[in-house]
PDB file of N, CA, C and O in Angstrom:
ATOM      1  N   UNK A   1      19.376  74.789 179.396  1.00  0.00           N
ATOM      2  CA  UNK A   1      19.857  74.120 180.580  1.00  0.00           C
ATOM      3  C   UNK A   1      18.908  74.399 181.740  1.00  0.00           C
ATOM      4  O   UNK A   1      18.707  75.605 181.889  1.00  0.00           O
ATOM      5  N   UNK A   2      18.330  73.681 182.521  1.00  0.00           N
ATOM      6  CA  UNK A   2      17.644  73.453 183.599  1.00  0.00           C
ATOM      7  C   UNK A   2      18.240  73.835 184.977  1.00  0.00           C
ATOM      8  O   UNK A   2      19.286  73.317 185.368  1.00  0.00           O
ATOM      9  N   UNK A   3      17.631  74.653 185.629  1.00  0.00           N
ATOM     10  CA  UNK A   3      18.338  75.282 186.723  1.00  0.00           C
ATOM     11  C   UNK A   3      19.069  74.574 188.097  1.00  0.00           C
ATOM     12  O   UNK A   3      19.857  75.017 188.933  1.00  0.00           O
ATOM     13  N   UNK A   4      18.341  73.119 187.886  1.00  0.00           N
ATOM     14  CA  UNK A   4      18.730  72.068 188.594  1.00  0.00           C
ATOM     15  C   UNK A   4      20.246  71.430 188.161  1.00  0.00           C
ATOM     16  O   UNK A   4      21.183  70.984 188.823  1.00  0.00           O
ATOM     17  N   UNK A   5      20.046  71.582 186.977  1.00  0.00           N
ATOM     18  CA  UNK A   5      21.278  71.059 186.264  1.00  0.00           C
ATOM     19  C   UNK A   5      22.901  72.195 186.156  1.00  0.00           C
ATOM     20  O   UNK A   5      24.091  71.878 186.137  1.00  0.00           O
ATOM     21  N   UNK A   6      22.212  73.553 186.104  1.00  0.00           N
ATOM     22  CA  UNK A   6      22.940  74.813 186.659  1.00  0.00           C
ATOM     23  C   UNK A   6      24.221  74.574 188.229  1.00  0.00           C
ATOM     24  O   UNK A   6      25.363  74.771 188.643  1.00  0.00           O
ATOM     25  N   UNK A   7      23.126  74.118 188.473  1.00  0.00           N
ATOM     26  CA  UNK A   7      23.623  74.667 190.267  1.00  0.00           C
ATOM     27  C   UNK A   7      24.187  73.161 190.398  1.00  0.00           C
ATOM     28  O   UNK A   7      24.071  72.775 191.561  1.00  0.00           O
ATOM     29  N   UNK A   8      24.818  72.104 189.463  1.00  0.00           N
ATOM     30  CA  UNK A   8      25.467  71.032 189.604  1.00  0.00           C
ATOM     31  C   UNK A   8      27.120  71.366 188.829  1.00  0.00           C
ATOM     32  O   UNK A   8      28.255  70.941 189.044  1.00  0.00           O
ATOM     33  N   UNK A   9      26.469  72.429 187.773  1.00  0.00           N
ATOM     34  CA  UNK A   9      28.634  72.577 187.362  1.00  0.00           C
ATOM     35  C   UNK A   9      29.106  73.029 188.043  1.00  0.00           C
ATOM     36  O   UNK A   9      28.603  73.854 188.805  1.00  0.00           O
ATOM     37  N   UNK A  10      30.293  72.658 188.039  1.00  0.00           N
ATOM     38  CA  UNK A  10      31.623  73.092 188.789  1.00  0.00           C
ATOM     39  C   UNK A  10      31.979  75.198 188.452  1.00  0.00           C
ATOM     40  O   UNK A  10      31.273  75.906 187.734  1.00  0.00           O
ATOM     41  N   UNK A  11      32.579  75.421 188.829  1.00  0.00           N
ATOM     42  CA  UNK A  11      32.761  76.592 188.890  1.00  0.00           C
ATOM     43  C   UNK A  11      33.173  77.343 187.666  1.00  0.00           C
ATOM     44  O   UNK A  11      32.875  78.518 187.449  1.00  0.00           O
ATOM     45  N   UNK A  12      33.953  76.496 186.804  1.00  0.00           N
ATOM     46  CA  UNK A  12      34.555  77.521 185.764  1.00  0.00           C
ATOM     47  C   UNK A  12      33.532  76.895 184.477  1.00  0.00           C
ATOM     48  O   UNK A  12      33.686  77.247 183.307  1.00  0.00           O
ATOM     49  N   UNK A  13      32.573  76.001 184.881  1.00  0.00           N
ATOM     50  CA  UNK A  13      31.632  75.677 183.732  1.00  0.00           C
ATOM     51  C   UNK A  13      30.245  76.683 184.091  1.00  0.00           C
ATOM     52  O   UNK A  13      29.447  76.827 183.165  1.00  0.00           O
ATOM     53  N   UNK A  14      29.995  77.261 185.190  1.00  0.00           N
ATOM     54  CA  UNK A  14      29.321  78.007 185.715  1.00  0.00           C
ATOM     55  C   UNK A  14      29.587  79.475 184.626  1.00  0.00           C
ATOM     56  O   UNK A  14      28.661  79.743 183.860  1.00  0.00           O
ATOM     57  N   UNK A  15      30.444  80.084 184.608  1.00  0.00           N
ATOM     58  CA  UNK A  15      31.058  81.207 184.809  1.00  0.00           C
ATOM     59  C   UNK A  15      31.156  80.888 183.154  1.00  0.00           C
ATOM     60  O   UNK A  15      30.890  81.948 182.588  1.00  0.00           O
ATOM     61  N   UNK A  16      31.417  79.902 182.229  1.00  0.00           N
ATOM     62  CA  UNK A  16      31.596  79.899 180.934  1.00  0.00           C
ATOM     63  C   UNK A  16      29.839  79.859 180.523  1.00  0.00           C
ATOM     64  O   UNK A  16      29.563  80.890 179.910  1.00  0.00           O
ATOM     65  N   UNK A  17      28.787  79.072 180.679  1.00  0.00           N
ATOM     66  CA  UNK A  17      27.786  78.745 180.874  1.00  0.00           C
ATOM     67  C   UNK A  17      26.918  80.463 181.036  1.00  0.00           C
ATOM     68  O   UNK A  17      25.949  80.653 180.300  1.00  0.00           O
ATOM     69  N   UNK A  18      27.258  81.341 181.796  1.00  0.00           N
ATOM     70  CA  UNK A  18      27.143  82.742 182.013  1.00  0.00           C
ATOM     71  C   UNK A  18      26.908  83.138 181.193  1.00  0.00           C
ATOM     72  O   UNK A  18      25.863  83.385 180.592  1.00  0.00           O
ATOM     73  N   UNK A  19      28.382  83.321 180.973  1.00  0.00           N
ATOM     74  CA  UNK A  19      29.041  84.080 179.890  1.00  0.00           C
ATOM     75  C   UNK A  19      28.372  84.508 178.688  1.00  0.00           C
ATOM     76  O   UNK A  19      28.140  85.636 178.254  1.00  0.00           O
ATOM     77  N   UNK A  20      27.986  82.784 178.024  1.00  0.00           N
ATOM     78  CA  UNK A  20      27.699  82.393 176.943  1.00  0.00           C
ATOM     79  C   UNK A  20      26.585  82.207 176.323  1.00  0.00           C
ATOM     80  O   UNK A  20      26.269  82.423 175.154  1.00  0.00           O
ATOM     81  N   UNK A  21      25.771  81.610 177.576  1.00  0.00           N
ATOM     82  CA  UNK A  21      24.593  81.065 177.139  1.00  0.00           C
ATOM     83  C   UNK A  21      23.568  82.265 177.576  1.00  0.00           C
ATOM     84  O   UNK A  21      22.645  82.501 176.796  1.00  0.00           O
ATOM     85  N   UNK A  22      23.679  83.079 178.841  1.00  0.00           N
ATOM     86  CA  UNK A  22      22.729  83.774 179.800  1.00  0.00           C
ATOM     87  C   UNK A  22      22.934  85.351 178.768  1.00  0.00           C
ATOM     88  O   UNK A  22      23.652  85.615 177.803  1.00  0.00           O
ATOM     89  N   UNK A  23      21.882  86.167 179.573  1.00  0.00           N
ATOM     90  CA  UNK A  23      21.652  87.359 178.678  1.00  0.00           C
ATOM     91  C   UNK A  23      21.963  88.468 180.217  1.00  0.00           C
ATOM     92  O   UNK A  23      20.975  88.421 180.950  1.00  0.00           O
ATOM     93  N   UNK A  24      22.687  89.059 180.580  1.00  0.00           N
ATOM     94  CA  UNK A  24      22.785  90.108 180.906  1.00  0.00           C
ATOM     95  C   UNK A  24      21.814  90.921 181.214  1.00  0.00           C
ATOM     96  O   UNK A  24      21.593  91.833 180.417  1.00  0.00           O
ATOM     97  N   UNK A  25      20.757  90.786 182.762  1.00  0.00           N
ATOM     98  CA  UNK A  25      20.104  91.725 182.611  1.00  0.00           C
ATOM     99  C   UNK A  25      20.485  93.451 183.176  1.00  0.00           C
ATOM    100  O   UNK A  25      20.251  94.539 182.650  1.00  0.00           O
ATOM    101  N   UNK A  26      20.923  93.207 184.012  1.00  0.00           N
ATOM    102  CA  UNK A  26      21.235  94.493 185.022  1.00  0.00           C
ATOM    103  C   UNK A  26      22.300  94.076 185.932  1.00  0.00           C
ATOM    104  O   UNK A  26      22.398  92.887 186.236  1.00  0.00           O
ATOM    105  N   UNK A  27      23.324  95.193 186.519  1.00  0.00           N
ATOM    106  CA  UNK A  27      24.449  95.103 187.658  1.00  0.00           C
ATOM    107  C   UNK A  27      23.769  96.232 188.643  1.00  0.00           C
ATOM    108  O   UNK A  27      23.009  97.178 188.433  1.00  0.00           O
ATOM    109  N   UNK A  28      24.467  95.633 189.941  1.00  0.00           N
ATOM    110  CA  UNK A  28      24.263  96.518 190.748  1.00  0.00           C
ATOM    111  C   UNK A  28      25.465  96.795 191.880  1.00  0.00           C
ATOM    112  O   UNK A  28      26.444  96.051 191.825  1.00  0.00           O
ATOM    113  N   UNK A  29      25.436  97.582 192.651  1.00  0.00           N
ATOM    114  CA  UNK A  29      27.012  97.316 193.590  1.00  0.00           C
ATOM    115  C   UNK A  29      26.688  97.225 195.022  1.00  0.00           C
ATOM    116  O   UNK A  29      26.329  98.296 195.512  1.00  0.00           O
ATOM    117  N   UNK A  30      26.725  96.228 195.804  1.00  0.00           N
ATOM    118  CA  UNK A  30      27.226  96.053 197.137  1.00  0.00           C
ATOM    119  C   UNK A  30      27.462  96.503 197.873  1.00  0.00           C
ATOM    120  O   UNK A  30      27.145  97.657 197.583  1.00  0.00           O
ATOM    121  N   UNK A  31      28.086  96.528 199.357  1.00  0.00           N
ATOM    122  CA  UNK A  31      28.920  96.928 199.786  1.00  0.00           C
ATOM    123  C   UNK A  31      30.599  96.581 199.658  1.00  0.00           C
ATOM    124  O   UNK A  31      31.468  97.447 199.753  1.00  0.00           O
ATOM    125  N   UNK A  32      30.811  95.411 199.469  1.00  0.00           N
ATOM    126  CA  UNK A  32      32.113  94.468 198.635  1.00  0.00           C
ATOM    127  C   UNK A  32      32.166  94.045 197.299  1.00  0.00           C
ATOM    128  O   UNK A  32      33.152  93.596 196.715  1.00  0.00           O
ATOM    129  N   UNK A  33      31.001  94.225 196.841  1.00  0.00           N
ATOM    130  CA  UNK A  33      30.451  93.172 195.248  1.00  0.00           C
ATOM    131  C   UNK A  33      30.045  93.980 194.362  1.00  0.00           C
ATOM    132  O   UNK A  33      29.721  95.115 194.713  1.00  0.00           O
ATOM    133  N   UNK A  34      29.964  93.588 192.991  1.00  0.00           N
ATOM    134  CA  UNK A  34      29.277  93.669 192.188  1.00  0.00           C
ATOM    135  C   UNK A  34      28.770  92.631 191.576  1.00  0.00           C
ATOM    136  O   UNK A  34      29.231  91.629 191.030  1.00  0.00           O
ATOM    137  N   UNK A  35      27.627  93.109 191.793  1.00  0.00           N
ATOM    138  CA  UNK A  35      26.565  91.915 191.225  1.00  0.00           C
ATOM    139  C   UNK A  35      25.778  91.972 189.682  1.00  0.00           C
ATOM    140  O   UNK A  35      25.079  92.693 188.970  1.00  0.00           O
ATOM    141  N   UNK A  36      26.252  91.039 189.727  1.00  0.00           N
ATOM    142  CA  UNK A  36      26.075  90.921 187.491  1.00  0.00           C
ATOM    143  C   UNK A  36      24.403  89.850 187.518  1.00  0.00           C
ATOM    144  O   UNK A  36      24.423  88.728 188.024  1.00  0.00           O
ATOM    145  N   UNK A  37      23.012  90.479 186.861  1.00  0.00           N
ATOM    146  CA  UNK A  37      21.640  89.446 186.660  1.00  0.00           C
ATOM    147  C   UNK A  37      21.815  89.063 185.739  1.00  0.00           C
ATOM    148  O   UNK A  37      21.514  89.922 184.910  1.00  0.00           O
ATOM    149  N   UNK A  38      22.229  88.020 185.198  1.00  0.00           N
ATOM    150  CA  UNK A  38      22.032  87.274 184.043  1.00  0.00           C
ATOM    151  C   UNK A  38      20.180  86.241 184.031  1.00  0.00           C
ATOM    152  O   UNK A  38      19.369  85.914 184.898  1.00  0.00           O
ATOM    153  N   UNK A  39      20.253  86.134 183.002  1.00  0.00           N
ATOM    154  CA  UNK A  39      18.548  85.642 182.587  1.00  0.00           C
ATOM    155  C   UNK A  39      19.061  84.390 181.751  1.00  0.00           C
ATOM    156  O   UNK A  39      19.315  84.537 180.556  1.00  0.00           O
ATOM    157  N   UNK A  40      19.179  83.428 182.240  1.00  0.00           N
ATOM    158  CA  UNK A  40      19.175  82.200 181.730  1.00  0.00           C
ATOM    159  C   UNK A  40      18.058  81.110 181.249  1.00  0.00           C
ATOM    160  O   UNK A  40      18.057  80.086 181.931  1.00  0.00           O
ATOM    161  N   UNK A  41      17.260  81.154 180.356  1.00  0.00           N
ATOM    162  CA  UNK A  41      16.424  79.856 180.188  1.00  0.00           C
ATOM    163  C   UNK A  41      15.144  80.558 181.155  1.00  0.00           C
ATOM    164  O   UNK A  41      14.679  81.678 180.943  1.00  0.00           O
ATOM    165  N   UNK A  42      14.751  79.729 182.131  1.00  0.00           N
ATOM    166  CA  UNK A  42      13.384  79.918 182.758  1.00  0.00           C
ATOM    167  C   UNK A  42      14.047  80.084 184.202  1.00  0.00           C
ATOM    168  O   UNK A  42      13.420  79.594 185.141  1.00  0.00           O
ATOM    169  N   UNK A  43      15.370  80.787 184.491  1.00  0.00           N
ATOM    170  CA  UNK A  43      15.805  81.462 185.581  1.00  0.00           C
ATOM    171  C   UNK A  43      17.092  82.289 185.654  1.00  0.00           C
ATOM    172  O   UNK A  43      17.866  82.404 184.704  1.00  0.00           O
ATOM    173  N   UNK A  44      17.302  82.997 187.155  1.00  0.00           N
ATOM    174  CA  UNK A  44      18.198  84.039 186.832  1.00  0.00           C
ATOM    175  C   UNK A  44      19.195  83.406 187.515  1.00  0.00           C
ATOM    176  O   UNK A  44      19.083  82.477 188.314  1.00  0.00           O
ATOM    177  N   UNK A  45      20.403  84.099 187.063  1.00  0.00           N
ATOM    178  CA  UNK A  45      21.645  83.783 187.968  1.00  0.00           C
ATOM    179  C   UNK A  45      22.070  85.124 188.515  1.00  0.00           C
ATOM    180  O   UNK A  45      21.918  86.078 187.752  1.00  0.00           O
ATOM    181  N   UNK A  46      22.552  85.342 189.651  1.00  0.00           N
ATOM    182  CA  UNK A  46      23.508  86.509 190.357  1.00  0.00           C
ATOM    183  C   UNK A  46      24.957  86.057 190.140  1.00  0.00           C
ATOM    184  O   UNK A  46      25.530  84.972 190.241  1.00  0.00           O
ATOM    185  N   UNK A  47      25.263  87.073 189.863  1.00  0.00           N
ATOM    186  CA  UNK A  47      26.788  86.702 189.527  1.00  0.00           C
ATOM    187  C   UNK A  47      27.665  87.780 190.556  1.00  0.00           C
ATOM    188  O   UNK A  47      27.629  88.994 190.353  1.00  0.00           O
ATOM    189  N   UNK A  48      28.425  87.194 191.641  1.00  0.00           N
ATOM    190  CA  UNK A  48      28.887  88.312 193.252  1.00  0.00           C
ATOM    191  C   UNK A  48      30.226  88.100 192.340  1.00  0.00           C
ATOM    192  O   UNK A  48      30.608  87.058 191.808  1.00  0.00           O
ATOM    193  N   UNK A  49      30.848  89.438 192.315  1.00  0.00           N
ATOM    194  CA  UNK A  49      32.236  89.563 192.293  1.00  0.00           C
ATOM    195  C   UNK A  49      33.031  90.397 193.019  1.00  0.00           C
ATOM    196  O   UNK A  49      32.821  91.609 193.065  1.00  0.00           O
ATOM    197  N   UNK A  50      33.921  89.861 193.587  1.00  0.00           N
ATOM    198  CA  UNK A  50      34.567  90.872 194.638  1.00  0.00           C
ATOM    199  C   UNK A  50      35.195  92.175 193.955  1.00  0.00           C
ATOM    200  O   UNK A  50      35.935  92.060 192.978  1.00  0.00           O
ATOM    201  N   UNK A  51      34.834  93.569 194.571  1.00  0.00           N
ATOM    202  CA  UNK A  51      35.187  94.552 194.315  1.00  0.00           C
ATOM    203  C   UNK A  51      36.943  94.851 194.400  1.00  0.00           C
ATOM    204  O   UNK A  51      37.611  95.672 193.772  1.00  0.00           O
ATOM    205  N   UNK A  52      37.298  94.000 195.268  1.00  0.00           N
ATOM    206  CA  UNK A  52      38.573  94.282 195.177  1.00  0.00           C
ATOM    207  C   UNK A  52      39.294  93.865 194.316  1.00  0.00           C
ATOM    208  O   UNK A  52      40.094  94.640 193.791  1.00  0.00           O
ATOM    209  N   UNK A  53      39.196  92.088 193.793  1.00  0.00           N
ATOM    210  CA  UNK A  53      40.074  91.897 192.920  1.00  0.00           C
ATOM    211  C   UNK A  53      39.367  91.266 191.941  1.00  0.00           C
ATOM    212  O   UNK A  53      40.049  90.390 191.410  1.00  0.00           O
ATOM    213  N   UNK A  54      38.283  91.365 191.501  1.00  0.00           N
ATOM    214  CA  UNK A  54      36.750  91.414 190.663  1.00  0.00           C
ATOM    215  C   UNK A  54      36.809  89.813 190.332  1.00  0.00           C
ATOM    216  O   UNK A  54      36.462  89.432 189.214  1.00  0.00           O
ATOM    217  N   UNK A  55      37.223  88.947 191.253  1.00  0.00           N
ATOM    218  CA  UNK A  55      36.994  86.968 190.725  1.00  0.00           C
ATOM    219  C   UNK A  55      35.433  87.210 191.494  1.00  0.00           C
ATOM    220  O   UNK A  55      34.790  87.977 192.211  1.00  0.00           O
ATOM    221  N   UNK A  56      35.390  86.002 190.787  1.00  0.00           N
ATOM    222  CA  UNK A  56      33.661  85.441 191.208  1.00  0.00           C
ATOM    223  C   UNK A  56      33.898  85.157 192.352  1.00  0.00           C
ATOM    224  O   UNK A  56      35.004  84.710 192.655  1.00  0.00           O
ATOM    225  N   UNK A  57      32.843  85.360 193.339  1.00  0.00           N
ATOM    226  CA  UNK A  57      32.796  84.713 194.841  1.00  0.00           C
ATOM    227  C   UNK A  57      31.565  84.141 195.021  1.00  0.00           C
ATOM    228  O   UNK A  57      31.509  83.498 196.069  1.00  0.00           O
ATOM    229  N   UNK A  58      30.638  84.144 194.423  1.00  0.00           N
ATOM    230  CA  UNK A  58      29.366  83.081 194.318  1.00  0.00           C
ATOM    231  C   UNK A  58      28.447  83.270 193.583  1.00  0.00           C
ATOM    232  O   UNK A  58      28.082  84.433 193.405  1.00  0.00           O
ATOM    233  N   UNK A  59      27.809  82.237 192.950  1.00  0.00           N
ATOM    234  CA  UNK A  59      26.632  82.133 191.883  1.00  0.00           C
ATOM    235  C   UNK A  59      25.488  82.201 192.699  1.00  0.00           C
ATOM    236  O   UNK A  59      25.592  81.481 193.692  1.00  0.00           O
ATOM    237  N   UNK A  60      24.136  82.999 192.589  1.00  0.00           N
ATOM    238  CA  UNK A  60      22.842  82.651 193.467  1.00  0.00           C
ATOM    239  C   UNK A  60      22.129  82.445 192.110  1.00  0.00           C
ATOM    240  O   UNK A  60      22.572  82.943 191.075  1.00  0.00           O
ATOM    241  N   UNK A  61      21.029  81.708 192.153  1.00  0.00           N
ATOM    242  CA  UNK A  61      20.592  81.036 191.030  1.00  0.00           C
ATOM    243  C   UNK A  61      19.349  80.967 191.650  1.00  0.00           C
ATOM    244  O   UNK A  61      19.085  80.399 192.710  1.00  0.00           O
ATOM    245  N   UNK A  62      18.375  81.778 190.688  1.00  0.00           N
ATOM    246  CA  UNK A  62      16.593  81.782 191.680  1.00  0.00           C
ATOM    247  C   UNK A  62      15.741  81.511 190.280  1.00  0.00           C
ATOM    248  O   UNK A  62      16.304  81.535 189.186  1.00  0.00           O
ATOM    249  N   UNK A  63      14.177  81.223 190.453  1.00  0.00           N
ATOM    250  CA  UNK A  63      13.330  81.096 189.489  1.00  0.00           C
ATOM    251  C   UNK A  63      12.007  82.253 189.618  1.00  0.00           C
ATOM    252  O   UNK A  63      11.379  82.732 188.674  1.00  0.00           O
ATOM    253  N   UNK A  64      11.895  82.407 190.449  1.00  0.00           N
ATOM    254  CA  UNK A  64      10.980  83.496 191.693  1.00  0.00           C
ATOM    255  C   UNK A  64      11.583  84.883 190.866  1.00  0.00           C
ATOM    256  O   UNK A  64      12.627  85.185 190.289  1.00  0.00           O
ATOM    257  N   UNK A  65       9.892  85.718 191.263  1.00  0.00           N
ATOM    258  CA  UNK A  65      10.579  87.370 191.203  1.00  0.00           C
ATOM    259  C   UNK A  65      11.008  88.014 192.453  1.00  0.00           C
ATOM    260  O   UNK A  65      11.713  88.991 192.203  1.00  0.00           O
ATOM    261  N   UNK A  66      10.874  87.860 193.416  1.00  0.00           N
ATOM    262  CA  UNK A  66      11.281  88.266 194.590  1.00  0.00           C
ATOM    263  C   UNK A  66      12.353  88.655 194.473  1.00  0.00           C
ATOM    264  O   UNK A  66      12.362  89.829 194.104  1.00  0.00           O
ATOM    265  N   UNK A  67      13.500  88.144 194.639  1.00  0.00           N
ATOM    266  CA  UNK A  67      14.795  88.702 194.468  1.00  0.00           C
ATOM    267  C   UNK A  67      15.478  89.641 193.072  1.00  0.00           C
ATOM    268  O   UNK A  67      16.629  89.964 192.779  1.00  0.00           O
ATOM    269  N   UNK A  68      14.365  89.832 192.534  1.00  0.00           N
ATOM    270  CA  UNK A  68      14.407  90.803 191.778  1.00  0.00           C
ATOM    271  C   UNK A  68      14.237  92.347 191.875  1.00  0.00           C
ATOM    272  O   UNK A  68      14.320  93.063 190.878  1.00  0.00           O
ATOM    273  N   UNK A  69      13.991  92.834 193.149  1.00  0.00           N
ATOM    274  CA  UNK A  69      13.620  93.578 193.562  1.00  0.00           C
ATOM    275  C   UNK A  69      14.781  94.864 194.048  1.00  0.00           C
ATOM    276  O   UNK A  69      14.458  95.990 194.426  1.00  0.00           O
ATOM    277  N   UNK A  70      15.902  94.436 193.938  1.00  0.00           N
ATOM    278  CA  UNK A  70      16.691  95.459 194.304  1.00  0.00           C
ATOM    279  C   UNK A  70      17.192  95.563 193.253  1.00  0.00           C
ATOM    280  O   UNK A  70      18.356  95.946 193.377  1.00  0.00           O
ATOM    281  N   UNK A  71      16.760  95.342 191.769  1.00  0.00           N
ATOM    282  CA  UNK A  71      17.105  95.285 190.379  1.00  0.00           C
ATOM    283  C   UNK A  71      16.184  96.187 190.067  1.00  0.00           C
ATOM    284  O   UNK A  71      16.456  96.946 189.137  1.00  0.00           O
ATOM    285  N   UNK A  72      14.910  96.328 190.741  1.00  0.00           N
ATOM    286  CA  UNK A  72      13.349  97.290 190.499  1.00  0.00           C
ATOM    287  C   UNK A  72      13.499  98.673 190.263  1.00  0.00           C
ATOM    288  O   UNK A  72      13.093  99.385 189.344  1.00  0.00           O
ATOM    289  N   UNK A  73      14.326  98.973 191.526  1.00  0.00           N
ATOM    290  CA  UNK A  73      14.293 100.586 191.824  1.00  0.00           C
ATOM    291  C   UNK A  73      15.314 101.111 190.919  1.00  0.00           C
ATOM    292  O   UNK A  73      15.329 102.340 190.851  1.00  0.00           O
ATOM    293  N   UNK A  74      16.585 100.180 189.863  1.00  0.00           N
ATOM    294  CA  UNK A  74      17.550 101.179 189.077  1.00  0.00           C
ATOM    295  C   UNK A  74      16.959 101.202 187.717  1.00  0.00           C
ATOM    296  O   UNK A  74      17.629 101.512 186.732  1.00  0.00           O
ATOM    297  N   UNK A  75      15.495 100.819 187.652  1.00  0.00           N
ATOM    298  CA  UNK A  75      14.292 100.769 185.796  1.00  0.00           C
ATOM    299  C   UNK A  75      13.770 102.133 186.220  1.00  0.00           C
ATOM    300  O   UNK A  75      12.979 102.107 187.163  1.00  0.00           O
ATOM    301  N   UNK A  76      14.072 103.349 185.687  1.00  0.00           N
ATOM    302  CA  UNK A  76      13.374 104.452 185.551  1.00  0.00           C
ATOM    303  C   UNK A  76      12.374 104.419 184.493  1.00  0.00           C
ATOM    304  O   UNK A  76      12.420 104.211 183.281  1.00  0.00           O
ATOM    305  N   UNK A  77      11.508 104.675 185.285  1.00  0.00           N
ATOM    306  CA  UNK A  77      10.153 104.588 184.333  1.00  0.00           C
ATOM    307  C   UNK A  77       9.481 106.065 183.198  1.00  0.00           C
ATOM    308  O   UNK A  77       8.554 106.223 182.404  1.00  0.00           O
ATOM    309  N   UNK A  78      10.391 106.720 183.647  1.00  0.00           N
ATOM    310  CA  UNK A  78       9.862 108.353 183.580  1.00  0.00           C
ATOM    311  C   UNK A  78       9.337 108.662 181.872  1.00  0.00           C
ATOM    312  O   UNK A  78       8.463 109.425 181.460  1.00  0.00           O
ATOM    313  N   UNK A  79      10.443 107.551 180.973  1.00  0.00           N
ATOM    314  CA  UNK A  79      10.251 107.843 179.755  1.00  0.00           C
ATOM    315  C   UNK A  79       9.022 107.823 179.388  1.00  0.00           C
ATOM    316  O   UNK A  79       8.476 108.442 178.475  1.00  0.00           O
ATOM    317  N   UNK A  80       8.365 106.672 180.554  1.00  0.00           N
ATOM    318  CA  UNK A  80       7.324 105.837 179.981  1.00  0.00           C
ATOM    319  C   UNK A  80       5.882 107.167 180.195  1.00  0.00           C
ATOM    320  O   UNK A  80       4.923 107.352 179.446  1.00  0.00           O
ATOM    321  N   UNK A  81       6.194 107.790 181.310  1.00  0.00           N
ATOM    322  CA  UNK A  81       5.395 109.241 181.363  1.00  0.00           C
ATOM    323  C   UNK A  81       5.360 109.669 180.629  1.00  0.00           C
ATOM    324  O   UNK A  81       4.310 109.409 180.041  1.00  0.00           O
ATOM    325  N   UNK A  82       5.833 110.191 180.232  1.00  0.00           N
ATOM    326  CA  UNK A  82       5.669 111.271 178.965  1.00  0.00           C
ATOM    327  C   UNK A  82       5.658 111.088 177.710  1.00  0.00           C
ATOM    328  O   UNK A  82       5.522 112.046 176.948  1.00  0.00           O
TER     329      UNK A  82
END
């Protein structure tokens, strides 16, 4: 699926589409959220879920590494030392 074509389903085809099709790269936590990287095809999705009552509150959907970057600092590299 094409990332153009992504950011056109509706919400609970989003969230099944996730689920199903995308690979899980890394979570991280917020100040309200937890944020789920899924790796879809030839882009990523953010997946925001509210900490309080854990529903989805928005999809961010990028192709870029940039916003990958606060995903950077929780890859410990140390194994790779030694």
């Amino acid at each position: 699926m094409k990332l153009s074509e992504f950011i056109l389903l509706g919400e609970v085809e989003k969230q099944h589409t996730v689920l199903h099709r995308g690979v899980l790269v890394a979570k991280r936590t917020e100040e309200t959220s937890l944020v789920f990287l899924f790796h879809l095809g030839g882009y990523y999705v953010e997946t925001w879920c509210s900490l309080a009552n854990r529903s989805v509150t928005e999809y961010r959907v990028f192709d870029g590494t940039a916003p990958l970057e606060p995903y950077l600092k929780e890859i410990s590299l140390q194994h790779l030392l030694n």
